[in-house]
N, C-alpha and C positions, 0 to 999 in steps of 0.2 A: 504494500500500500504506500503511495507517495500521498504526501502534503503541502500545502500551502499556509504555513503558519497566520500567514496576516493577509486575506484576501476580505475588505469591506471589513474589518473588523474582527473578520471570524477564521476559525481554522479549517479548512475546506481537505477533504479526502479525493483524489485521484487514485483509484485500482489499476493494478498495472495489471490484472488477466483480461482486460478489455481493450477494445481500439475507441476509438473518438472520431466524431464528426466536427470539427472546429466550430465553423463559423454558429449553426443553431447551438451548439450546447450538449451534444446529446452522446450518450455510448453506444457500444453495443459489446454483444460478447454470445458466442452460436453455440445454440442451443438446438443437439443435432446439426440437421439439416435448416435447421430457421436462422437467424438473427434477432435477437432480444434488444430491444431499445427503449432507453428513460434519458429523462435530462439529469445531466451533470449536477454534481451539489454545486461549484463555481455560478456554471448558469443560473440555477435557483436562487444563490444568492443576488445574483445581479438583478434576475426580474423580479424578486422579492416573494419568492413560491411562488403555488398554487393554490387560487382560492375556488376555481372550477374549473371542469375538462366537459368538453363538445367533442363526439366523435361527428365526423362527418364523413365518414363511410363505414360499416357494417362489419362483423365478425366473418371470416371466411370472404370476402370481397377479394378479387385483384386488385392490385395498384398500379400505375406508372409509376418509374423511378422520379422524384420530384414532386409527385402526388402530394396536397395538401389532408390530411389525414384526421386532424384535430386541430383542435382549437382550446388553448391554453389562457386559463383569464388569471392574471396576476392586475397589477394594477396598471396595465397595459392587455392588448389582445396579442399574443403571440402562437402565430399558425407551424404546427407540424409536421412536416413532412419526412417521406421514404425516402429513405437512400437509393434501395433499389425496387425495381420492377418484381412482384412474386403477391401470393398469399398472403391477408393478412389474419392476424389472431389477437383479439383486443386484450389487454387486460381489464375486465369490468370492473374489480373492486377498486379499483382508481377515480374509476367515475362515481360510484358512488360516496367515498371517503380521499376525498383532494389529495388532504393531507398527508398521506401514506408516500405522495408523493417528493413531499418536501420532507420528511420524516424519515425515511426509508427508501432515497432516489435508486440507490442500487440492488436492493434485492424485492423486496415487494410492491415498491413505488415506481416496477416498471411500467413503460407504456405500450407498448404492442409487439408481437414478431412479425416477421414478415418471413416466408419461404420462397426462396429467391427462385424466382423462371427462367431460367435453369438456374440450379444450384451450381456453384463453382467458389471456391476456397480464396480467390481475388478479389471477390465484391467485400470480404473481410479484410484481409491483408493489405488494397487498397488504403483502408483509413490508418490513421494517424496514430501512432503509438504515444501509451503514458507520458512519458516526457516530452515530444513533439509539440502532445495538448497544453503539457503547464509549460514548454516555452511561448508557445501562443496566446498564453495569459499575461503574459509579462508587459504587454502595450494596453490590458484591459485597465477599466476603469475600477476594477477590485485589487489590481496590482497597485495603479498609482494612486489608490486610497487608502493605505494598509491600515489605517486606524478605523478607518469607515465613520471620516466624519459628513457631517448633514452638511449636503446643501452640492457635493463633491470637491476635487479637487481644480474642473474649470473655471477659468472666470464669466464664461456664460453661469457655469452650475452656481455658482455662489452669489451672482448677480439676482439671477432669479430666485435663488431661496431666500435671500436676503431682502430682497423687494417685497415678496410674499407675508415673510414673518414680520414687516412695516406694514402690512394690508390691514385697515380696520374695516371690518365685514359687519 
């Protein structure tokens, strides 16, 4: 298991028996012939959890690789997508208890498999190893806030929360 001592404040876990999808957030790690995918504790930190999930295609459905899959509501909407083209197999107790996702992103708080059309050992090997992912963190905004103060470390971010917390409503 790698860490991130000071990402947002918090200390954040990377598994290294998994690959990584950079830019969303998200792992995965094959399961059989499937690939199992959740978002990253990083990620979760960043969009601040999950406070509800929207599937927006079906258990057992195909996808296209790219396919938007679900629908993530933190205190933004952020859409999920497949990596690749294959079967998909939802995790339902996610939908019904958010939480499990921000609680447990890597073993019960995952979010769906996919069985890839054809299977092949490359749509895995392809993504980005443990360390790759926490070098990729290093220009986030959890990297250049290690304390996780409010408002961030921009001077857009701090103009604006600064403005805000002047706001008499």
């Amino acid at each position: 298991m790698a860490y991130i001592e000071k990402f947002l404040g918090k200390r954040v876990e990377i598994p290294e028996d998994r690959r990584y999808l950079v830019k969303p957030g998200l792992w995965a790690k094959p399961e059989g012939l499937e690939l199992r995918l959740g978002l990253t504790e990083p990620e979760l930190v960043l969009i601040g959890g999950v406070n509800d999930l929207e599937w927006l295609v079906r258990d057992g459905e195909e996808a296209g690789p790219g396919q938007s899959i679900a629908i993530a509501i933190t205190g933004k909407i952020k859409y999920i997508d497949t990596p690749v083209a294959g079967i998909l197999r939802l995790n339902h107790p996610v939908k019904e208890a958010a939480a499990l996702i921000t609680q447990d992103p890597y073993n019960q708080g995952w979010l769906f498999q996919v069985k890839p059309t054809p299977w092949s050992e490359d749509h895995y090997r392809a993504l980005a190893s443990a360390e790759d992912y926490i070098l990729s963190l290093q220009n986030s905004e959890g990297c250049k806030n290690p304390e996780g103060l409010k408002g961030g470390v921009s001077g857009i971010c701090k103009a604006v929360y600064t403005g805000i917390k002047e706001q008499k409503f």
